[in-house]
N, C-alpha and C positions, 0 to 999 in steps of 0.2 A: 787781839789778833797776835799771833805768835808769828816772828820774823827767822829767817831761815836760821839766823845764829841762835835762836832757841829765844829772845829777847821778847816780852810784850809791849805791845806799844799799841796804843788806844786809836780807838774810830767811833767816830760817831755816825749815826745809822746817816744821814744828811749828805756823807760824804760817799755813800754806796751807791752806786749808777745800778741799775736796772731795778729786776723784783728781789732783790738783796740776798743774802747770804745762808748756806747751812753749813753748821760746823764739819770742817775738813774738807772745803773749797778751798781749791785752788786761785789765787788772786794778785794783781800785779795792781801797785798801786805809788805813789809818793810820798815823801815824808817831808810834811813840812811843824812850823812850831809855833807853837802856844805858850799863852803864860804859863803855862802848865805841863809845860814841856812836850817833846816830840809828839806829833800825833801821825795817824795815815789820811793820806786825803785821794782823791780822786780814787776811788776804789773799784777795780772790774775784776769780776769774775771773769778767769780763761776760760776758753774753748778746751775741751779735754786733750785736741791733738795737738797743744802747741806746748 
């Protein structure tokens, strides 16, 4: 997942709420960490109007 500063930072599919993701969704989400450094957690897709 690419973060607005241009940066990737990993998700794993576990942490997507609904019926998941298509590339170039919009998504508001947490960053929390792993041994493995930062990852995204609680993951939702926005509504288009917000």
């Amino acid at each position: 997942m690419e973060q607005d500063d241009g940066d990737d930072l990993f998700v794993h599919k576990s942490q997507v709420s609904g019926r998941g993701l298509r590339e170039g969704d919009i998504v508001e989400f947490e960053i929390g960490d792993s041994d493995k450094g930062p990852n995204a957690i609680n993951v939702s897709k926005m509504d288009e109007e917000e």
